[in-house]
C-alpha positions as CSV (number, residue, x, y, z in Angstrom):
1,X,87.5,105.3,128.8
2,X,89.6,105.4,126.0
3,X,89.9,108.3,123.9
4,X,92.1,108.3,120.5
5,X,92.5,111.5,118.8
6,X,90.9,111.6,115.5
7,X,93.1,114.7,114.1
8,X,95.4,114.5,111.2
9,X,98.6,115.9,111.1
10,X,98.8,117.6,107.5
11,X,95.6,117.1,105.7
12,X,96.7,116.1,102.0
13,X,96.8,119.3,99.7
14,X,97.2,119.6,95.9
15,X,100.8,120.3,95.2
16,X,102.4,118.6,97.9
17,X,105.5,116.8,98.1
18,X,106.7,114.0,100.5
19,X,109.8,112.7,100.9
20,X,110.7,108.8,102.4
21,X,113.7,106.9,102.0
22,X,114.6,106.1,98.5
23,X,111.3,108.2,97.5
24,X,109.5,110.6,97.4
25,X,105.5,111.1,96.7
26,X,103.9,113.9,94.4
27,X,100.5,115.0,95.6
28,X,98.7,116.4,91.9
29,X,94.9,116.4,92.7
30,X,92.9,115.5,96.3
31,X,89.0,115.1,95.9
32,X,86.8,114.3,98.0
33,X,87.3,111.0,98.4
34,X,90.4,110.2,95.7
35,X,93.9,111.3,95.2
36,X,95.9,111.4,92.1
37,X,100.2,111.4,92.9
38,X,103.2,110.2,91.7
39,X,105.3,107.7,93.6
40,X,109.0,108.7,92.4
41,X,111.5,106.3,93.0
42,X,115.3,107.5,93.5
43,X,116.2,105.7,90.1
44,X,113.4,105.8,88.2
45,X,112.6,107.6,84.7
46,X,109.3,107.7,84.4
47,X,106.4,107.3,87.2
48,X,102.8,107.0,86.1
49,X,99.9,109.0,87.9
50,X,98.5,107.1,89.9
51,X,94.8,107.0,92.1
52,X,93.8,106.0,95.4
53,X,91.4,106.8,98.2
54,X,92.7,109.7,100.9
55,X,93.1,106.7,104.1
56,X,95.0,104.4,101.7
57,X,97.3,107.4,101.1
58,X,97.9,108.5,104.5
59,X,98.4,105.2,106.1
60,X,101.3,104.8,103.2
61,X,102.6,108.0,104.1
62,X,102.8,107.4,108.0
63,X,104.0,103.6,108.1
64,X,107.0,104.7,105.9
65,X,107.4,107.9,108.0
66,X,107.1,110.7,105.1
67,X,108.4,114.3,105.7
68,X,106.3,116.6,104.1
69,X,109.1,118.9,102.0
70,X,106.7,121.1,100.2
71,X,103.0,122.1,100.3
């Protein structure tokens, strides 16, 4: 049988911050099912909030390997 292991590593939390290359992500509100963050790019002004569901959000974060830097 194979077994994969269902655990995440660090559950999304309101107030987190996650850095990648050339950005970094603002967690500002998990619900139960949606998140609202900021994707800041190195050179950018202004970043709008946006929303998408929690799986969307982690798969982002692990395919561009994010460090979580606050939270």
């Amino acid at each position: 049988m194979n077994h994969k292991s269902r655990i995440p590593a660090n559950p999304l939390v309101t107030g987190q911050v996650w850095r990648m290359e050339g950005s970094r992500l603002l967690i500002e509100l998990v619900g139960k099912h949606l998140v609202h963050y900021k994707l800041i790019k190195n050179d950018a002004k202004r970043t709008p909030l946006s929303l998408s569901n929690k799986k969307s959000v982690e798969k982002y974060l692990k395919t561009n390997k994010a460090v979580l830097v606050q939270g």
